[in-house]
N, C-alpha and C positions, 0 to 999 in steps of 0.2 A: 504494500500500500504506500502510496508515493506520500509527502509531507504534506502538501495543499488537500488533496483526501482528508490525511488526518486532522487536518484541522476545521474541514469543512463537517466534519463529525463533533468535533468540540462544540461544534453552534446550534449543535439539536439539541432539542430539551431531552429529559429521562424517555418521557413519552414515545416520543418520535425513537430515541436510539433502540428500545426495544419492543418496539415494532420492527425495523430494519435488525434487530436480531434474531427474532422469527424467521422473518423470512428469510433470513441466511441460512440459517438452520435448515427450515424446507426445502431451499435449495440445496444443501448439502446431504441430506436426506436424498433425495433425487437423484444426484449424482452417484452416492456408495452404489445406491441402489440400479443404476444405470450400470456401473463398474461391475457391479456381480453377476446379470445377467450378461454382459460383454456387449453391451451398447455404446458404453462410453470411447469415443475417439481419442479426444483431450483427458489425458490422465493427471498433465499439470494443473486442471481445474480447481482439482477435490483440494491440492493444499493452499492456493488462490484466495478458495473459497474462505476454507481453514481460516487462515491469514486474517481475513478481513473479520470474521466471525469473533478473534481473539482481539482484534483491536477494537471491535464496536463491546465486548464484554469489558475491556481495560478503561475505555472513555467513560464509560456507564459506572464504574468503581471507583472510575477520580471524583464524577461530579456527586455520587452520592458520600464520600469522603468530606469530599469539599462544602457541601449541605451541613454533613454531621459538625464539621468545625464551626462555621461561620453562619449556620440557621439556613435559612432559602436563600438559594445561588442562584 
């Protein structure tokens, strides 16, 4: 995930970030499951996906961090 990404993630609220963790998940969900039955072409996807699923879980643990400290953020 490039820096501008990640930062454009810092500017969602908890809300919206996971929502967009759902759906990564669904999407990664899809893909194992594409991988198993041997539909999947792109195999680099699933850790892509990974990838982004751990960064939108990390931005989601700062700001509720950041709540716990300083009240609503």
């Amino acid at each position: 995930m490039k820096r501008d990404e990640l930062t454009k993630l810092r500017d969602y609220t908890i809300a919206e970030l996971e929502k967009r963790a759902r759906e990564t998940k669904e999407e990664l969900f899809n893909l194992r499951f594409q991988l198993r039955t041997g539909h999947l072409s792109d195999f680099s996807r699933v850790k892509a996906v990974r990838r982004v699923y751990a960064c939108i879980q990390t931005v989601i643990s700062e700001k509720r961090l950041a709540e716990a400290k300083h009240g609503a953020a």
